[in-house]
C-alpha positions in Angstrom: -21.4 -4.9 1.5 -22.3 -7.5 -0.9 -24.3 -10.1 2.0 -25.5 -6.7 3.4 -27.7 -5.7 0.7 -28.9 -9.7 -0.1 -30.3 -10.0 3.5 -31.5 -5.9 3.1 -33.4 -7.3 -0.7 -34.9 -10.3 1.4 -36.1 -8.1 4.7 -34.7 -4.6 5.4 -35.8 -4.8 8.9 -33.4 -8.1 9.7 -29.7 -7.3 8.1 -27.5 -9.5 10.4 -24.1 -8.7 9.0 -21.0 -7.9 10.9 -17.4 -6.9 10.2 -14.5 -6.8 12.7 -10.8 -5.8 11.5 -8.0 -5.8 13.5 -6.9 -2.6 11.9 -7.6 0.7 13.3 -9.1 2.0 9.6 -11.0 -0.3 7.3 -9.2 -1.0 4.0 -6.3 -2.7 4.9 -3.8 -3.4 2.3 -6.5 -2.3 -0.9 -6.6 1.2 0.4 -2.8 1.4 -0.6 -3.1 0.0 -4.2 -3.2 1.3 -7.3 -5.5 -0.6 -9.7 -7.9 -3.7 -10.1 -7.9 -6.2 -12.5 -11.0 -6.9 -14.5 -12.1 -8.5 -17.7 -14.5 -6.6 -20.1 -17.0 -4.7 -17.5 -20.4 -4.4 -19.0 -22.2 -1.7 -18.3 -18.3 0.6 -18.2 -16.9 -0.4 -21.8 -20.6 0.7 -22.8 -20.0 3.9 -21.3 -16.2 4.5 -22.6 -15.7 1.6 -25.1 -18.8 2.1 -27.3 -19.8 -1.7 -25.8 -16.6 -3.2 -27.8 -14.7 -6.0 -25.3 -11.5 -4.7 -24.3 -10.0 -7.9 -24.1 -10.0 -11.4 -25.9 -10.9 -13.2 -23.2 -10.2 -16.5 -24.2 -7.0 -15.3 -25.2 -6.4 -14.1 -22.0 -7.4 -17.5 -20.2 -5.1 -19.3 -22.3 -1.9 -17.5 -21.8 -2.8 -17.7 -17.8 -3.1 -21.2 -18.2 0.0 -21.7 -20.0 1.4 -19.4 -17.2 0.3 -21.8 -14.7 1.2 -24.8 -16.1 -2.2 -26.6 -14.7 -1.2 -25.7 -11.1 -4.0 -23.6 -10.7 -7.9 -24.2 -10.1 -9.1 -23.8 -13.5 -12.6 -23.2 -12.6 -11.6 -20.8 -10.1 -9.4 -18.9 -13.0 -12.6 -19.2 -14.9 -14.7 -17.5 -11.8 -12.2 -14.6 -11.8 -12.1 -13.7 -15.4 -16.3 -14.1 -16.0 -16.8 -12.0 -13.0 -14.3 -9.6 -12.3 -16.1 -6.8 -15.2 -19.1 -7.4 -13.0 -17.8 -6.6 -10.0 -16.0 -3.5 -11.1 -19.5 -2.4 -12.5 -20.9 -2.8 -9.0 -18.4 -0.3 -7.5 -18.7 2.0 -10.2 -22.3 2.7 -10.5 -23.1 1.1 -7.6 -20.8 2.6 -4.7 -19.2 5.2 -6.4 -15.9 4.3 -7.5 -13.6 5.5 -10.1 -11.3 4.0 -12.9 -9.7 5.2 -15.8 -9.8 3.1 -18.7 -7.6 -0.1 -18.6 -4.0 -0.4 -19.4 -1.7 -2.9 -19.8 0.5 -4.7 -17.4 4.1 -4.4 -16.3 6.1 -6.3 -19.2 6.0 -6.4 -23.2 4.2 -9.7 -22.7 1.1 -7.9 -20.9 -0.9 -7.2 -23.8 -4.5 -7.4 -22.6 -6.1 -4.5 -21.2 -7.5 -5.3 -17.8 -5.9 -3.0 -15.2 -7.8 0.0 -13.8 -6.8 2.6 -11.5 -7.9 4.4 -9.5 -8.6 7.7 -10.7 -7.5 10.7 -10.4 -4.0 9.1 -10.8 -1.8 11.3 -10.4 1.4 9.1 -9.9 0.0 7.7 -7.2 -0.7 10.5 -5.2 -4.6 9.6 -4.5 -4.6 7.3 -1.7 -6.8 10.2 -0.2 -9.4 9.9 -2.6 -9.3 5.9 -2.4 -9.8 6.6 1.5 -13.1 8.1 0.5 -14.6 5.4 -1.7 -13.8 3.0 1.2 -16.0 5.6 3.5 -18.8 5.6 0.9 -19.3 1.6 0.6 -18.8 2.2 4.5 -22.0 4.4 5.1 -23.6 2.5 2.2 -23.2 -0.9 4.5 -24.4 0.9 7.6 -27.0 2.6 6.1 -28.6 -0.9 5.3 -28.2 -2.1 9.0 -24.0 -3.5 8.6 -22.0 -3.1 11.6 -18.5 -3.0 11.8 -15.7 -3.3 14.6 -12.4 -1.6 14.5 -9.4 -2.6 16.4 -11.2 -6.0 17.3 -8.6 -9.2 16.3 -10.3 -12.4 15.6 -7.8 -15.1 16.6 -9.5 -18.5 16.4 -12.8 -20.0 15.2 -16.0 -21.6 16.8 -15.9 -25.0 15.7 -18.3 -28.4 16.2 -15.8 -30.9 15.1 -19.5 -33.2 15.4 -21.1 -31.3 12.8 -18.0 -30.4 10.8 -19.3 -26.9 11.1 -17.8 -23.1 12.4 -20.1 -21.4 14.4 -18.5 -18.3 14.8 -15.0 -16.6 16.3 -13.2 -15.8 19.1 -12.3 -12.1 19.3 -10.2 -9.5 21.5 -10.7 -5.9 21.3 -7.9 -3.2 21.7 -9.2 -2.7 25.5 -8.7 -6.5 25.7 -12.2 -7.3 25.7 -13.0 -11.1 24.6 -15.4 -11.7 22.6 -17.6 -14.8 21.5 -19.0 -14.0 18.0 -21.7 -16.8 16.6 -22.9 -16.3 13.0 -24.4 -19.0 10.4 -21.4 -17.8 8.3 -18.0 -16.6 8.8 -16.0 -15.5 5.6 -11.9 -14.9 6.2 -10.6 -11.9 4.7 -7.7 -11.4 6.7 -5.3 -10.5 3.2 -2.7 -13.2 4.1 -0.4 -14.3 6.4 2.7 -11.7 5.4 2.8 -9.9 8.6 3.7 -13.2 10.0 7.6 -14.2 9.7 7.2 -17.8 11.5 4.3 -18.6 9.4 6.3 -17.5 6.1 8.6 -19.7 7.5 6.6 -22.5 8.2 4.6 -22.0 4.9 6.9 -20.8 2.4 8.9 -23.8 0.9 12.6 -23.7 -0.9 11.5 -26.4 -3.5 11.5 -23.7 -6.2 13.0 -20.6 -4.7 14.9 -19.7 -1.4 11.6 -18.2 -0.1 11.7 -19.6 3.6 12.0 -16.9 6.2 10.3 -13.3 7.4 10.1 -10.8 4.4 9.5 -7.2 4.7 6.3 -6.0 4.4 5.1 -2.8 2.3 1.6 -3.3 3.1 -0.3 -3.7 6.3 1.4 -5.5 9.2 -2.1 -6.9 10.9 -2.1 -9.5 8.0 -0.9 -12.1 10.1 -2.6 -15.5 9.1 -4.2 -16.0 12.3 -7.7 -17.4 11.5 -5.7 -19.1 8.4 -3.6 -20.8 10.9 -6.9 -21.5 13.2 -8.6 -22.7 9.9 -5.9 -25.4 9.0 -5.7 -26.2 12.8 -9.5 -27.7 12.6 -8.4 -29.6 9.6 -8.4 -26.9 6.5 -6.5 -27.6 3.5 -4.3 -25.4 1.6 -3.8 -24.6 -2.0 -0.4 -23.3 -3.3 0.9 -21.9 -0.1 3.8 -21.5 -1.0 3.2 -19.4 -3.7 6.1 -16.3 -3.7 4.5 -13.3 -2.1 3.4 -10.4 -4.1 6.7 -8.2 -4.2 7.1 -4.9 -6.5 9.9 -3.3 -4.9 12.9 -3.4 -2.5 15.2 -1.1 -0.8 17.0 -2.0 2.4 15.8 -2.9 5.7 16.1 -0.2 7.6 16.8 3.2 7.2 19.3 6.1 8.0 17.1 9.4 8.8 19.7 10.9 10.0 21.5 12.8 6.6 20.4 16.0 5.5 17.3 16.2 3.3 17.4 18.5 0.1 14.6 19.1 -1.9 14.0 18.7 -5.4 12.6 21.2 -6.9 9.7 21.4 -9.1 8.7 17.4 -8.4 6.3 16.0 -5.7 7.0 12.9 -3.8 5.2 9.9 -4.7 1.6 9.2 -2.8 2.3 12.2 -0.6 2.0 15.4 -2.9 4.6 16.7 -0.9 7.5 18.9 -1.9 9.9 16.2 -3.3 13.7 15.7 -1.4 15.9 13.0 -1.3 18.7 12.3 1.3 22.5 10.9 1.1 21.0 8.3 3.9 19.5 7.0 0.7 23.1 5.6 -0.8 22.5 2.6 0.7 19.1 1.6 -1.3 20.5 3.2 -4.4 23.4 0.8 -4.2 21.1 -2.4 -4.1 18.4 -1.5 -6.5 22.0 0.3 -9.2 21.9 -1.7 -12.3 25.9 -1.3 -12.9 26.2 -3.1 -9.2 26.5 -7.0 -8.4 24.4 -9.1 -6.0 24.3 -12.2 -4.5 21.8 -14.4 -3.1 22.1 -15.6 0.5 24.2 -18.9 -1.5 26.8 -16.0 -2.8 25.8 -16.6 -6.3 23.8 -14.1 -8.7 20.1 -15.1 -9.2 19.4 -12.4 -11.6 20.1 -9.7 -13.6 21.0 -6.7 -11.6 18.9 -4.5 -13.5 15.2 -5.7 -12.8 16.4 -5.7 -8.8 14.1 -2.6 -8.2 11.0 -4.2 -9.3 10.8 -7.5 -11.1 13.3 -10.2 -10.1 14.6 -8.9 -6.2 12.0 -11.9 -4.8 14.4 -15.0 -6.6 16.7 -14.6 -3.9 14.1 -15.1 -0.9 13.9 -12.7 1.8 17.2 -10.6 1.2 20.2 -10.7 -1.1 23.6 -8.3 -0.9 25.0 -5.9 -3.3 28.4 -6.3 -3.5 30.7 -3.3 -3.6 34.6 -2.6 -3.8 36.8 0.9 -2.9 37.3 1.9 -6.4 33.1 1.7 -7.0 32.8 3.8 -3.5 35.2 6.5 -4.6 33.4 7.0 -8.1 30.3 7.4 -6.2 31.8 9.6 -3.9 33.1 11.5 -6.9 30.7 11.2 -9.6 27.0 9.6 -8.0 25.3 7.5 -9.3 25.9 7.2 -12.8 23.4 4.5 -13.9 20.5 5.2 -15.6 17.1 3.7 -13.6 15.9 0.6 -15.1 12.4 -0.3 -14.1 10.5 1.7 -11.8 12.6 4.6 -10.2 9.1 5.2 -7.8 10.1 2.3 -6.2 12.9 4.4 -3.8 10.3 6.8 -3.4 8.2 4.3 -1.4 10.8 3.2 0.8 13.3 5.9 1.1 12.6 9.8 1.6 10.6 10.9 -1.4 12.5 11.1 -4.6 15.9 9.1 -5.6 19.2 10.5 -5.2 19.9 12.7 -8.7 22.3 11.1 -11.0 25.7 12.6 -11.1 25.8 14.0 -8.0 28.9 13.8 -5.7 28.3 12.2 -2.8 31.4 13.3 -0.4 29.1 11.5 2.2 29.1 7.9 1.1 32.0 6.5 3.6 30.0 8.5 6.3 26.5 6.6 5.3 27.6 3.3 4.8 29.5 3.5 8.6 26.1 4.3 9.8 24.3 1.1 8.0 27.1 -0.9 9.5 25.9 0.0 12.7 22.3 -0.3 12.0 23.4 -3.8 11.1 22.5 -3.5 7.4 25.5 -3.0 5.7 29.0 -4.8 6.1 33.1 -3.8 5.4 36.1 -6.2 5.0 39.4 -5.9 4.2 39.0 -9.3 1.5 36.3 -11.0 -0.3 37.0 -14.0 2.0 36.4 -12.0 5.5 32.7 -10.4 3.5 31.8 -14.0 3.0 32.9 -15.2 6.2 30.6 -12.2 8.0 27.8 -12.8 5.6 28.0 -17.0 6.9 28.1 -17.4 2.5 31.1 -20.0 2.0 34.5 -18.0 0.7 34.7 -20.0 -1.9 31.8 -19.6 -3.3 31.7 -15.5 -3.1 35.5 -15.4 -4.5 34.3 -17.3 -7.2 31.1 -15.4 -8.4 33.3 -12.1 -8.2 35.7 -13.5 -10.5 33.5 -14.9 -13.0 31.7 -11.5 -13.0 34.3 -9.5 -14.0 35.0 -11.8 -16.4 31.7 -10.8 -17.8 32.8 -7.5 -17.4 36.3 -7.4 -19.1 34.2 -9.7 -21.9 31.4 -7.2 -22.4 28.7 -9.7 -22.4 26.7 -11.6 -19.3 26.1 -15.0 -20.4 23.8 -16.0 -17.4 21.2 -13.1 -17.0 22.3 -10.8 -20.3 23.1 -7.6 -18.5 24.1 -4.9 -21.5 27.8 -4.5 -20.8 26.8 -0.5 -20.1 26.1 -1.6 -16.7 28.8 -4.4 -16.8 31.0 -2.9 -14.1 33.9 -4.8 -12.4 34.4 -5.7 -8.8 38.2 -3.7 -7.9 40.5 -3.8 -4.8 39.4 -3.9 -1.5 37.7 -2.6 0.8 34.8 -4.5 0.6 31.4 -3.7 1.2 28.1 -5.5 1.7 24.5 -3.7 1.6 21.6 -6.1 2.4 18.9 -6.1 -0.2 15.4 -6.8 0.7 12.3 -7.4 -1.4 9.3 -6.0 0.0 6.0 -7.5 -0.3 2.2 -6.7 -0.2 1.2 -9.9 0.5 1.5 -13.4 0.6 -0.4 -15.1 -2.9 -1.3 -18.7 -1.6 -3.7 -19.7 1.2 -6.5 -22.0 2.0 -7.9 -24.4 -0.3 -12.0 -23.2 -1.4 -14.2 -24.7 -4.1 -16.3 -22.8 -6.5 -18.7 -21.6 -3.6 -15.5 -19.8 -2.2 -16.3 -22.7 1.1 -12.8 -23.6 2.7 -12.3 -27.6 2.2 -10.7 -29.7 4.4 -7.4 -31.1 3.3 -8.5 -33.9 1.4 -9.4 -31.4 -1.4 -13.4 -32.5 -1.2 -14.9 -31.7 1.9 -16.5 -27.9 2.9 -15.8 -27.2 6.5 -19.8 -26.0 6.8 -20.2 -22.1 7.3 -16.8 -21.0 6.6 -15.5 -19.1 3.5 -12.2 -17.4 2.5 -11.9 -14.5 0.0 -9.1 -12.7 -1.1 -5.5 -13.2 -0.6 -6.7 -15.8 2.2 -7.7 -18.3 -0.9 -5.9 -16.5 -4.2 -3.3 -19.5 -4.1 -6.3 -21.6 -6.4 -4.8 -18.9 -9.3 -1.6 -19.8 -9.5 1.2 -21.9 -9.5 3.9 -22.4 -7.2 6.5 -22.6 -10.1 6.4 -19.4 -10.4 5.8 -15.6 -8.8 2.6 -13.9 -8.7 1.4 -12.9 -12.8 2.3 -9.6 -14.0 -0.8 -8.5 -15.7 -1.7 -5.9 -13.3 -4.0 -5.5 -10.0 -4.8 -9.2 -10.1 -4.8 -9.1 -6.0 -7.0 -6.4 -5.6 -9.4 -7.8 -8.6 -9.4 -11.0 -6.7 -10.3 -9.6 -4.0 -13.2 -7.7 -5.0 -14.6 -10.5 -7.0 -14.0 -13.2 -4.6 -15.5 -10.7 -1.9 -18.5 -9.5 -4.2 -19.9 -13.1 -5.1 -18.8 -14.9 -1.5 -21.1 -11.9 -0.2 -23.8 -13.1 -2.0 -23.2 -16.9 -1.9 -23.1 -16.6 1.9 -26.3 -14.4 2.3 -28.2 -16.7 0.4 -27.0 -20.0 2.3 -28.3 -18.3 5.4 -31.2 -17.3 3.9 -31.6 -20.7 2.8 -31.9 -19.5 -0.6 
C-alpha cells in the first residue's frame, strides 16, 4: 500500500507495484490477531488522549533493552518504537482502521500502554470486521493501479551473483503456472518460516531451550520460509534465528471429535459468536493445560510451573511436553471434573478445542473412554508403572521415577521449591495406571529471520553488505528485536506492530530507491 501510493504521489499514470501470496485470502496470519503494538500515535492520542503521550518512551526503550540484554539491533528497536504511532495513524485515518485505546500487556511487569485492538472487541469475536479493513487497504491499493496475485507461491529469487543484485522471483500458481517476475525491488513478507518443521529444525537451536523440531502452528500454514531459505541460499545472513517462536497457547495435537457436544448456555464461543459447547473429547487438553497436574519435558524433568502451561511457559519444553497422570487423579476426574480453578487464559481451549472449556466440577463418567481414544490417535499413552511410561515415551526410567518422587515430595511438603506452585494445586502422583497426554505449544510464528539494516535491505552474512534490491519486513527480519536468551516480549501485539511499521516505511524506502529518490 505504502510503495503504491509513493510511485501514485510521483506519477499516477505509472504505479508498478505487485503483490503475490501463496494464500488463497490476503492477510495471512494479521487477519487472525488481536492487537498492534504502538508507541504514542500522534494524530490518535490527540483525538482520545487530549495530545498527552501514553507512554514514557524512553522508559519503555530501556526496560526492552534490559530485556534483550544487547542481543538485539538497537537502532532497529529504535525504528520500531519512533514509528510504530505513525504507522498506526496511517491505518486509522488513512485506510480506515479501528483501535480502542491502549492497554497493557500480559504480565504485572507490562506497564506501558501500547497495545491496541482491534475494535469492536468483543472477546475476540471480530475477525469479520478485521477481514474488512484488509478489503478496504485492498481496493485502496488497486484503486491506485496495485495488483495482486492470490494463490501464486514464490519459491526462489532472481539473482546476478555479478552484480550482487535480485532481480526478481520465481513463481508457481495454483494451476501450476511458472512464472518469472522481474521488479527493481522485491520485499519478503512471507511471516516466517513456522509452517516449516525441517527448517524449525534446521533453524531453531537447543543452546538455550529444547526448541529443535516441528511445532504446531495456530496461525497460517503457507508461512513456510521459502524465499527466506532462497535468500540465505544466495548468501543472506541471519539475525537471531533461533529466537523461540511466538506461542500463546497449547492444547494437544490432535483432536477427538467424536464425543458428544453440549452447549453452554448463555456464552458464545470465542472468535465465532457461535452458541458456546464444550465436549468430553476435550479431557485430554484440559489435563495438559490443569494447573493441579504434573509435566515433563521431553528429558522427563519439569521445566515449569504447571500453572502458566496454558499460555506463558508451555514453549520451555520445545515442541511438546507430557502431563503426567495416575488412576487415583482419573477416577476423581471421572467423579468430580476438573476441579482446578483456570490460571491464565481459559480462551486458550477455546481456540483449540470445541468452543468453551469443560465446566468445573462436572463428572466426567467418560474419561477412561476419551483417553482410549487419544491412545489410538497416538496422543496419549497408559502403563501399568512409571518405568514402562518412560520406556514408551524413549525418556530414561530413571529419570521420570525420579521427578515423580520428588514431586510429591513437594506435595506432601506443601511448597514447590523449583517453580513455586501454591500447594492448592500441589497434587500427588498415586498408584498406577499411568497415563501420558502429549502437550504441545502452539505458535503464530517464528520471531527470528534474516539479518536487515536500518533501510529494512537484507545483508549478506558478514553483517555489512545489502544484497541490492531485496528487503524483508515483518516476521521475515523481527529477529533484529530480540534476543535469543529469551522468548518473544510480552508487552502486547509486538508482531503485528512490527509488521505494519516495518511494512509501512520498507514501502516507502523501496518506492523511492526505484524512483531514484
Amino acid at each position: 500500500m505504502r510503495a503504491a501510493e509513493i510511485m501514485h504521489e510521483a506519477d499516477p499514470d505509472n504505479v508498478r507495484v505487485l503483490a503475490i501470496d501463496k494464500a488463497g485470502k490476503y492477510g495471512g496470519t494479521s487477519s487472525l490477531t488481536t492487537e498492534m503494538f504502538a508507541i504514542n500515535p500522534p494524530r490518535f492520542q490527540e483525538e482520545h488522549n487530549a495530545g498527552k503521550d501514553y507512554v514514557d518512551k524512553a522508559g519503555m526503550r530501556k526496560s526492552w533493552l534490559e530485556y534483550t540484554e544487547g542481543d538485539e539491533k538497537t537502532e532497529m528497536v529504535d525504528i520500531l518504537l519512533d514509528n510504530s504511532g505513525k504507522a498506526l495513524d496511517w491505518l486509522v485515518y488513512e485506510h480506515g482502521f479501528k483501535f480502542d485505546t491502549p492497554k497493557r500487556g500480559f504480565t504485572e511487569e507490562d506497564i506501558y500502554e501500547v497495545k491496541y485492538q482491534y475494535l469492536p472487541n468483543d472477546r475476540g469475536n471480530n475477525k469479520d470486521v478485521i477481514g474488512q479493513y484488509y478489503d478496504r487497504i485492498y481496493a485502496d491499493y488497486t484503486a491506485l493501479g496495485g495488483e495482486y496475485m492470490l494463490e501464486t507461491e514464490a519459491y526462489e529469487l532472481i539473482y546476478d551473483e555479478a552484480t550482487n543484485t535480485v532481480k526478481g522471483v520465481k513463481a508457481r500458481g495454483y494451476d501450476g503456472t511458472e512464472y518469472e517476475i522481474y521488479a527493481d525491488a522485491v520485499i519478503l513478507a512471507t511471516g516466517g518460516f513456522a509452517g516449516n518443521g525441517d527448517m524449525m529444525t534446521k533453524y531453531l537451536t537447543n543452546e538455550y531451550y529444547p526448541l529443535k523440531g516441528a511445532w504446531k502452528v495456530y496461525g497460517s500454514l503457507q508461512n513456510d520460509g521459502k524465499m527466506i531459505e532462497s535468500a540465505i541460499q544466495i548468501g543472506a545472513g541471519t539475525y537471531n534465528i533461533s529466537v523461540c517462536p511466538i506461542v500463546h497457547m497449547s492444547g494437544t495435537p490432535s483432536f477427538l471429535t467424536q464425543f458428544e457436544k453440549r452447549e453452554v448456555p448463555g456464552e458464545k464461543g470465542f472468535f465465532t459468536g457461535r452458541p458456546a459447547v464444550w465436549s468430553p473429547g476435550d479431557i485430554p487438553l484440559n489435563m495438559v493445560v490443569s494447573g493441579d497436574s504434573l509435566a515433563v519435558g521431553r528429558d522427563g524433568k519439569r521445566f515449569a510451573s504447571e500453572l502458566n502451561l496454558m499460555m506463558l511457559d508451555p514453549w520451555k519444553a520445545g515442541p511438546y511436553f507430557y502431563s503426567i497422570w495416575s488412576n487415583d487423579q482419573i477416577q476423581r476426574i471421572k467423579e468430580e471434573g476438573f476441579t482446578a480453578e483456570w490460571v491464565g487464559l481459559p480462551v486458550g481451549l477455546e481456540f483449540l478445542g470445541h468452543q468453551y472449556p469443560i465446566p468445573r466440577n462436572t463428572p466426567l463418567p467418560e474419561v477412561e473412554e476419551v483417553l482410549e481414544a487419544a491412545i489410538e490417535q497416538g496422543f496419549a499413552y497408559k502403563a501399568d508403572t512409571l518405568e514402562e511410561l518412560a520406556e514408551m515415551l524413549e525418556i530414561d526410567p530413571a529419570v521420570l521415577t525420579e521427578t515423580v518422587a520428588k514431586y510429591n515430595s513437594y506435595c506432601d511438603a506443601g511448597e514447590d521449591p523449583e517453580f513455586g506452585k501454591p500447594a492448592d494445586y500441589l497434587v500427588k502422583i498415586g498408584s498406577g495406571p499411568y497415563y501420558a497426554v502429549v502437550g504441545a505449544p502452539y505458535c503464530y510464528s517464528t520471531c527470528g529471520g534474516l539479518d536487515v539494516d536500518t533501510n529494512f535491505n537484507v545483508l549478506k552474512a558478514d553483517g555489512r553488505t545489502p544484497i541490492n534490491g531485496l528487503y524483508a519486513v515483518g516476521t521475515d527480519c523481527i529477529g533484529v528485536l530480540f534476543t535469543e536468551k529469551k522468548p518473544y516480549v510480552t508487552y502486547g501485539g509486538v508482531a503485528q506492530g512490527w509488521a505494519y511499521t516495518s511494512g509501512y516505511l520498507c514501502g516507502e524506502i523501496a518506492a523511492k530507491q526505484v524512483l531514484g529518490n
